[in-house]
Backbone as CSV, one residue per row, in Angstrom:
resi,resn,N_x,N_y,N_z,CA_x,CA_y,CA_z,C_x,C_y,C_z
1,UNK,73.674,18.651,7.791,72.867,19.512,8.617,71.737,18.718,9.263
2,UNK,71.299,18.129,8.168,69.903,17.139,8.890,70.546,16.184,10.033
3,UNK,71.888,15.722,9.862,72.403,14.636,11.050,72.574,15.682,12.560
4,UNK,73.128,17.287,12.737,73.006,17.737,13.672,71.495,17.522,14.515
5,UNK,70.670,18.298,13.409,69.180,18.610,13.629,68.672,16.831,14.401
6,UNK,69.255,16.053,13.992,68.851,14.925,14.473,69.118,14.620,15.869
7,UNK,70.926,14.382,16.048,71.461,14.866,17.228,70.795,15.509,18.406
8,UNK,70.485,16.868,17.914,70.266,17.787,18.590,68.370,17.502,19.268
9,UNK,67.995,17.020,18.508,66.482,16.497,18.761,66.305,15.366,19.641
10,UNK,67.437,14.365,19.577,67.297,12.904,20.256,67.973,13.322,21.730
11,UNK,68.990,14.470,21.563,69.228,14.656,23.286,68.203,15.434,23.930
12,UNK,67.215,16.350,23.286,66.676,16.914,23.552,65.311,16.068,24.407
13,UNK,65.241,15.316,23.798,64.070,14.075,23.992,64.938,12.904,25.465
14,UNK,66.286,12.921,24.866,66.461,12.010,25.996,66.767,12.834,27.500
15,UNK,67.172,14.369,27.424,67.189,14.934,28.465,65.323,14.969,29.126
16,UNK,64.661,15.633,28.509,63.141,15.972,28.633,63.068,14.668,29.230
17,UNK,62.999,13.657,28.747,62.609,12.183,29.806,63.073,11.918,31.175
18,UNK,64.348,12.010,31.242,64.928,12.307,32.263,64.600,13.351,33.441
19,UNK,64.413,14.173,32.377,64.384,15.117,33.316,62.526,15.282,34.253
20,UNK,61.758,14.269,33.568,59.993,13.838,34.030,60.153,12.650,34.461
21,UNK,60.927,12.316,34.643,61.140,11.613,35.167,61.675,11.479,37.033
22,UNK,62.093,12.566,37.225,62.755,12.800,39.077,61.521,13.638,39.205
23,UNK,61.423,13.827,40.548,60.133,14.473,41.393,60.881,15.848,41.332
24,UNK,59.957,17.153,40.967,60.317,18.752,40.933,60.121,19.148,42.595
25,UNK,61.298,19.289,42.939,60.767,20.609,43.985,61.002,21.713,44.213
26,UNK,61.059,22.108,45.645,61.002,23.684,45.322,62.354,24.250,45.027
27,UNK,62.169,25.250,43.987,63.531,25.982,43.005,64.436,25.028,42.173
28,UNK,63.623,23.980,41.469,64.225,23.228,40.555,63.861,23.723,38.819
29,UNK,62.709,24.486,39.232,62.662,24.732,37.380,62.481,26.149,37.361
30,UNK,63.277,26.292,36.136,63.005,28.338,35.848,62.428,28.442,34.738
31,UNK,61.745,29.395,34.467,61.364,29.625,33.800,61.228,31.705,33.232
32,UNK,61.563,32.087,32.137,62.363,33.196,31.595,62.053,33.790,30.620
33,UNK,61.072,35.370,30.264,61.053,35.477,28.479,62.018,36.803,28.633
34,UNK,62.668,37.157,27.553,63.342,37.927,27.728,63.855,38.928,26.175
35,UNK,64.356,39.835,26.185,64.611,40.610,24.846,65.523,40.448,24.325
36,UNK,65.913,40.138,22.839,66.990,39.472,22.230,67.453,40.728,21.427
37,UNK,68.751,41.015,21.273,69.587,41.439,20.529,70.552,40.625,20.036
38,UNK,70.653,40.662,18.401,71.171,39.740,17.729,71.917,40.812,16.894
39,UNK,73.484,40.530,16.720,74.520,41.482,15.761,74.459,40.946,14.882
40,UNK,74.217,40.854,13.417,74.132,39.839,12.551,75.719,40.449,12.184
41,UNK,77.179,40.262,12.113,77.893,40.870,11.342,78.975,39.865,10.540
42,UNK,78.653,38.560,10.712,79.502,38.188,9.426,78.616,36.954,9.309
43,UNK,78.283,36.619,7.661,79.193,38.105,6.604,78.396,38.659,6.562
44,UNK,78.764,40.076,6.284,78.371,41.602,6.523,77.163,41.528,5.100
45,UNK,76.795,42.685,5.554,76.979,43.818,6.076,76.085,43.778,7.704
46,UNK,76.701,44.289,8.704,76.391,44.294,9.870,75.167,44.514,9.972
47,UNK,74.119,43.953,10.587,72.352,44.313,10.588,72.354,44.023,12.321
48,UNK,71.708,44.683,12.929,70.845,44.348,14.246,69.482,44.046,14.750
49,UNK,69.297,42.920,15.052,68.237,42.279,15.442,67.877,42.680,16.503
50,UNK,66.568,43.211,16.515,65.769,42.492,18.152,64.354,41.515,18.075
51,UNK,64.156,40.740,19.308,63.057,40.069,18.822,62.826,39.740,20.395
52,UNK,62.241,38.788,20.745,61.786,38.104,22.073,61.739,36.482,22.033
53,UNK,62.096,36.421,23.693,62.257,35.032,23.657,61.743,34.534,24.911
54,UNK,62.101,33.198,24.970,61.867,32.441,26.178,62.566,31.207,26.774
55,UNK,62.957,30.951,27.906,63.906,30.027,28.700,62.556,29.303,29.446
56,UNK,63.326,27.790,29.172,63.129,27.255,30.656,64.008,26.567,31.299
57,UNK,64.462,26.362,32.570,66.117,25.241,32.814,65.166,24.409,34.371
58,UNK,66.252,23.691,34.383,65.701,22.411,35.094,67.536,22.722,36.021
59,UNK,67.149,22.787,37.434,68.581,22.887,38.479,69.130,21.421,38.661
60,UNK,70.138,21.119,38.241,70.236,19.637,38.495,71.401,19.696,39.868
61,UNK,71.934,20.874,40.143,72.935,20.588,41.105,72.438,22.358,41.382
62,UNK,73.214,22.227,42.635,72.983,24.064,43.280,74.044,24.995,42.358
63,UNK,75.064,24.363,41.463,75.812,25.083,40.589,75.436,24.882,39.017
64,UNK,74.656,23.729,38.735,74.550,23.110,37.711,73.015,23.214,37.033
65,UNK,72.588,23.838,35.875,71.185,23.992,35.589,71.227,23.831,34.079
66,UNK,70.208,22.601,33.528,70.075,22.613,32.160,68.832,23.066,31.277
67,UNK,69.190,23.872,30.613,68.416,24.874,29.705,68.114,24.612,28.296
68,UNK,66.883,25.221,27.862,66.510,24.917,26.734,66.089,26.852,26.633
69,UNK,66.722,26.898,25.116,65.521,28.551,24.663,65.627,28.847,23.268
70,UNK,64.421,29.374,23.166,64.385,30.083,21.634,64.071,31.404,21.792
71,UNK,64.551,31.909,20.753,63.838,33.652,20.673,63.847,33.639,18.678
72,UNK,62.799,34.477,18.903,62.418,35.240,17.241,62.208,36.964,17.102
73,UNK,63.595,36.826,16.046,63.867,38.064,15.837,63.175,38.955,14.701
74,UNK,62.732,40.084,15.144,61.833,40.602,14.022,62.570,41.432,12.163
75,UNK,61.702,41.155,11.766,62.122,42.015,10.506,62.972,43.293,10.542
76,UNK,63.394,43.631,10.133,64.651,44.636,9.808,63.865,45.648,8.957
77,UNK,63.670,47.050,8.927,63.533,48.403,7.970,64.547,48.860,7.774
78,UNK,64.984,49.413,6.326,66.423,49.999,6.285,66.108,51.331,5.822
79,UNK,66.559,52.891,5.823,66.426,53.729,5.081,67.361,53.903,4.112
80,UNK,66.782,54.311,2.941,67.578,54.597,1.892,67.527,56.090,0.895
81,UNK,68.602,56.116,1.399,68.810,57.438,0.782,69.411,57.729,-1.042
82,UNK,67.816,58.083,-2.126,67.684,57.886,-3.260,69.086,58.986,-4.044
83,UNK,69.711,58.959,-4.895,70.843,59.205,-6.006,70.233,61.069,-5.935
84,UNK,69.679,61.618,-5.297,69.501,62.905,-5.385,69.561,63.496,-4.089
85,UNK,69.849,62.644,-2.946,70.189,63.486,-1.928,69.285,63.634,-0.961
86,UNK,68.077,63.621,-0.837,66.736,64.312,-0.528,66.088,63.337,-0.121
87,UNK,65.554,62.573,-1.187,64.227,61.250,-0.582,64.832,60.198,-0.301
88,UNK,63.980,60.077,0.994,64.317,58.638,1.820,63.223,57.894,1.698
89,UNK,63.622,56.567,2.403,62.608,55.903,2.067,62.619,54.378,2.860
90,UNK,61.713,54.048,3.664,62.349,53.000,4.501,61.884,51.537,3.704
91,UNK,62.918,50.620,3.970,62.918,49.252,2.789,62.797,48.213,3.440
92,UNK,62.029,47.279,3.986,62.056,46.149,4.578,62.352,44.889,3.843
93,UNK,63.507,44.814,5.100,63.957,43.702,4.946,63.989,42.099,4.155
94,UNK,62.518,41.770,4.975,61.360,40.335,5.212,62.569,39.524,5.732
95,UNK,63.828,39.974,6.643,64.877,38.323,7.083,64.078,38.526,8.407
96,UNK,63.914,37.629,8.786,64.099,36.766,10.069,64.672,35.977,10.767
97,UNK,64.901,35.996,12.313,65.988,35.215,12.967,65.544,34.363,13.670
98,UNK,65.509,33.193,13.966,64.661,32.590,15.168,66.124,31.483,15.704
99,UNK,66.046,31.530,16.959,67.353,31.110,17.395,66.608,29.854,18.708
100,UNK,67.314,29.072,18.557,67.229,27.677,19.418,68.544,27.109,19.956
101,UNK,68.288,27.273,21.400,69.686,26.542,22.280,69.037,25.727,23.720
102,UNK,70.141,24.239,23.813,69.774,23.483,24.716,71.752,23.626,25.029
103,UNK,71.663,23.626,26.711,72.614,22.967,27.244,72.720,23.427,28.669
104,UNK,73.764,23.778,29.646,74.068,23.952,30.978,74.777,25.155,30.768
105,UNK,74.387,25.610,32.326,74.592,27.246,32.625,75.313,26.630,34.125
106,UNK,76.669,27.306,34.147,77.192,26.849,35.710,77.144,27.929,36.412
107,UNK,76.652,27.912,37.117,76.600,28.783,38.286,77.819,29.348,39.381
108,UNK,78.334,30.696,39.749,79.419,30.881,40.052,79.011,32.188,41.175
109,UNK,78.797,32.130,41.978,78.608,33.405,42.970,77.874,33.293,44.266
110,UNK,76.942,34.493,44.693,76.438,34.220,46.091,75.109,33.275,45.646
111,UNK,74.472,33.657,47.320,72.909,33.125,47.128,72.174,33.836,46.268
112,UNK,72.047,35.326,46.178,71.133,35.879,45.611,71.850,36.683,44.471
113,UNK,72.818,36.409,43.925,73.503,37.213,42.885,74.498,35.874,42.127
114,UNK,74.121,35.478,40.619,74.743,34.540,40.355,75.318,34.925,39.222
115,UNK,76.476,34.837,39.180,77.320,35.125,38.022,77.530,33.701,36.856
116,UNK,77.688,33.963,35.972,77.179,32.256,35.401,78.162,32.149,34.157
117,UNK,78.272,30.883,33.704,79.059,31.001,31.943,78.149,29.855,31.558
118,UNK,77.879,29.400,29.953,76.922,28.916,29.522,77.762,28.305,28.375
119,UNK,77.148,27.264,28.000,77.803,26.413,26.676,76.543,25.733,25.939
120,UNK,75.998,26.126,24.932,74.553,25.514,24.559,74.927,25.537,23.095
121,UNK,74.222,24.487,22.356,74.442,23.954,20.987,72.655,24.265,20.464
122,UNK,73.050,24.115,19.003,71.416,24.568,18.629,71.258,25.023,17.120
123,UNK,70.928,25.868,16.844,70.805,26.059,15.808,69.886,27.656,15.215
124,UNK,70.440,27.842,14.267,70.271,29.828,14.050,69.222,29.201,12.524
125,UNK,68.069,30.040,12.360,67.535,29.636,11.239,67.099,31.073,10.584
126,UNK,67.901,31.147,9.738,67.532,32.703,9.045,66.464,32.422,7.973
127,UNK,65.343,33.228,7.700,63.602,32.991,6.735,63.306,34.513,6.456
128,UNK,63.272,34.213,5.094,62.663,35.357,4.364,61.300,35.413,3.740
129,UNK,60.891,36.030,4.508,58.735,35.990,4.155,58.513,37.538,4.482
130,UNK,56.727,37.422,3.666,56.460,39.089,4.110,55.693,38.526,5.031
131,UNK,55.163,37.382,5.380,54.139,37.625,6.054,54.519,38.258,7.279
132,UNK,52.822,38.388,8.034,53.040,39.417,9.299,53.749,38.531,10.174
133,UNK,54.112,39.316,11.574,54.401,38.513,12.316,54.445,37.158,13.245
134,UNK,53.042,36.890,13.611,51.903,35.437,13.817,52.631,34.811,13.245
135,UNK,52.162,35.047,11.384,52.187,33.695,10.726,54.091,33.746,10.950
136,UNK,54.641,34.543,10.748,56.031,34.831,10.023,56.730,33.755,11.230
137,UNK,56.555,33.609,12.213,56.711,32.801,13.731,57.050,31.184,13.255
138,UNK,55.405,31.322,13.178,54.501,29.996,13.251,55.393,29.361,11.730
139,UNK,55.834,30.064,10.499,56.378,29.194,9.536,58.126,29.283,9.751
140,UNK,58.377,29.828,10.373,60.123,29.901,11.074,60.211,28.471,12.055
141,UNK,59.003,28.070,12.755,59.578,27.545,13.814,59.024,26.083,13.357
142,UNK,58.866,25.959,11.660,58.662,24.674,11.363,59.907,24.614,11.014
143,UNK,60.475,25.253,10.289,62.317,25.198,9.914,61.955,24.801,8.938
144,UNK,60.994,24.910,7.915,60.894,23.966,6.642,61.463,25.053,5.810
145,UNK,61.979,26.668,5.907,62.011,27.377,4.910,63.177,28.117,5.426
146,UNK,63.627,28.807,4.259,64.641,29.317,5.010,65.923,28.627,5.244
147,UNK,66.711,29.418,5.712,68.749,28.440,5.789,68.799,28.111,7.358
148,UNK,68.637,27.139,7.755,69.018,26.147,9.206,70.613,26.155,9.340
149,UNK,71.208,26.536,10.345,72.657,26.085,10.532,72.868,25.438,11.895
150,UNK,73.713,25.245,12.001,74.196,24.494,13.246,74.732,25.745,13.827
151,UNK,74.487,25.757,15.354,75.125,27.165,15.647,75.734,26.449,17.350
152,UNK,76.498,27.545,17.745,77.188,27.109,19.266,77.134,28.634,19.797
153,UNK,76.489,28.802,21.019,76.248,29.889,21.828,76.734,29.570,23.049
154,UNK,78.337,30.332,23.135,79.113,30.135,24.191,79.128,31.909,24.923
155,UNK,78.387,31.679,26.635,78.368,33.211,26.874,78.656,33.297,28.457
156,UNK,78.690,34.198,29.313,78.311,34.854,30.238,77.368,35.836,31.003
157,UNK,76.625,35.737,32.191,75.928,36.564,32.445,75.859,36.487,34.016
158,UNK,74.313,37.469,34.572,74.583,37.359,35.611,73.095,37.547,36.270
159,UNK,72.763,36.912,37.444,71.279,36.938,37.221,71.165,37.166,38.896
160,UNK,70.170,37.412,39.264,69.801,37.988,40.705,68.444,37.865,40.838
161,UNK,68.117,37.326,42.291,66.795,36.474,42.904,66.574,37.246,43.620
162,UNK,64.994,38.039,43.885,64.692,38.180,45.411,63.352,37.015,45.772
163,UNK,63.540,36.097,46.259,62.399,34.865,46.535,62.072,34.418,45.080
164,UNK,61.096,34.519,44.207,60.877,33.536,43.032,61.025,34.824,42.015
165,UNK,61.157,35.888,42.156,61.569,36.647,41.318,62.746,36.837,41.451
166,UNK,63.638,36.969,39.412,64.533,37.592,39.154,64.583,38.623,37.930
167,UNK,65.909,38.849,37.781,66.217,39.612,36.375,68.240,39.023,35.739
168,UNK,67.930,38.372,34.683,68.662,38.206,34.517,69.272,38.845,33.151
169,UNK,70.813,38.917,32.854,71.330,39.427,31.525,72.410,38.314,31.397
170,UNK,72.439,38.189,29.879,73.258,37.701,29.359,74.269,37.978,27.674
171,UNK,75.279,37.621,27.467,76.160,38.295,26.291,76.749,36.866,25.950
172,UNK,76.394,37.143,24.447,77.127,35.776,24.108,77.685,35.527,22.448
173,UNK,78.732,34.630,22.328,79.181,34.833,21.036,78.087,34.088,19.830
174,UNK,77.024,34.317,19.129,76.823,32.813,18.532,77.290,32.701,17.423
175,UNK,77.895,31.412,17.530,78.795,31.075,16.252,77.560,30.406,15.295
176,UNK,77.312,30.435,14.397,76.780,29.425,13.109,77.729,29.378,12.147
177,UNK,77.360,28.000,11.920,78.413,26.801,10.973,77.194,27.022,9.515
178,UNK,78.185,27.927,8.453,77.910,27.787,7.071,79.032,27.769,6.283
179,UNK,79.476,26.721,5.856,80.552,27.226,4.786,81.958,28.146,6.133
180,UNK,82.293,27.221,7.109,82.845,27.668,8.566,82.052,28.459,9.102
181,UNK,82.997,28.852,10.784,81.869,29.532,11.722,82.110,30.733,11.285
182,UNK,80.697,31.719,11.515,80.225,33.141,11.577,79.871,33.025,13.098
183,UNK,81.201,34.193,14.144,80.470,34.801,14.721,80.063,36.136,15.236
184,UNK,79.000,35.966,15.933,78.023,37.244,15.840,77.191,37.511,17.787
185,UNK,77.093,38.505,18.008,77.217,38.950,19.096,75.786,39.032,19.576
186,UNK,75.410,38.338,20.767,73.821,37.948,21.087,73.743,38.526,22.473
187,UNK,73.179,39.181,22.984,72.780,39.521,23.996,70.881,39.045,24.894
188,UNK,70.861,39.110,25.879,69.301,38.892,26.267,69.348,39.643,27.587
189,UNK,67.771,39.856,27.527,67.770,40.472,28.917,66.273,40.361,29.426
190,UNK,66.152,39.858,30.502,64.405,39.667,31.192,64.643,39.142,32.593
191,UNK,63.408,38.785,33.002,62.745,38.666,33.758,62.901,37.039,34.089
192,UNK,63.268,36.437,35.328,63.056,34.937,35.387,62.242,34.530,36.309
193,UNK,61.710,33.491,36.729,61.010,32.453,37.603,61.409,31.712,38.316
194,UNK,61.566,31.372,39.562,61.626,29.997,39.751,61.169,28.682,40.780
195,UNK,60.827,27.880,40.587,59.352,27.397,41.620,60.046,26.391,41.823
């Protein structure tokens, strides 16, 4: 796991150079936060996530754009219904999801309506804490706690510009590698940038 995490850090570093490396102009970088739905369903028992996130991609060709994003998914309440029928009672969770993907989104449609498919590698880090949310973030996105996997988020979507505003959606499978792949059904949806 630590050799992915490594991998995955040294392209990350050698794209980022590269990529400060060429002069930005206009409609080369996007930028995106958006609402995450996460299916957690294997292995079960099926749970649904939501949380929030954020994109940024760099256009390297008018079809071709490379992306980096994370989103963090919030705690889970469950109700439970006690051996008499009557009292409920809601049970939290404390899992957390925080999800990280780098790779290319190809672009497939008009000028102002882009239909897209995506292939990004990364990694799903599930953390169990009470703390509140702030801290609950801030100790997820050290990865020191909690189960790290290697994950692959292969999807489709479709996104639409009027001048530097958009709105884009996307659906996607993410697989994480534990003991083989689990996959599980990711959706996003927001608002994009692009200058």
């Amino acid at each position: 796991m630590k050799r992915y995490l490594s991998i995955l850090i040294a392209g990350l570093l050698f794209a980022a150079s590269g990529l400060m490396a060429q002069e930005f102009n206009n409609d080369h970088v996007t930028i995106g936060i958006f609402a995450n739905y996460f299916r957690f369903s294997n292995p079960g028992p099926t749970t649904n996530y939501f949380g929030l996130g954020g994109r940024a991609g760099y256009v390297m060709t008018p079809r071709v754009q490379l992306e980096g994003e994370m989103a963090y998914d919030f705690e889970r309440n469950y109700t439970t219904v006690f051996t008499n029928g009557i009292t409920t009672a809601n049970v939290t969770s404390q899992q957390r999801v925080l999800h990280g993907f780098f790779g290319p989104k190809f672009d497939i449609g008009s000028q102002g309506l882009h239909l897209f498919v995506g292939g990004k590698v990364g990694f799903t880090n599930f953390t169990v804490t009470n703390k509140g949310v702030p801290t609950g973030f801030v100790s997820s996105v050290g990865l020191g706690t909690g189960a790290t996997h290697f994950a692959l988020f292969p999807s489709v979507g479709l996104e639409g510009f009027i001048g530097w505003f958009g709105l884009r959606g996307e659906v996607g499978d993410e697989v994480f590698f534990d003991n083989g792949g689990h996959n599980n059904l990711r959706a996003t949806f927001g608002p994009q940038f692009r200058f």
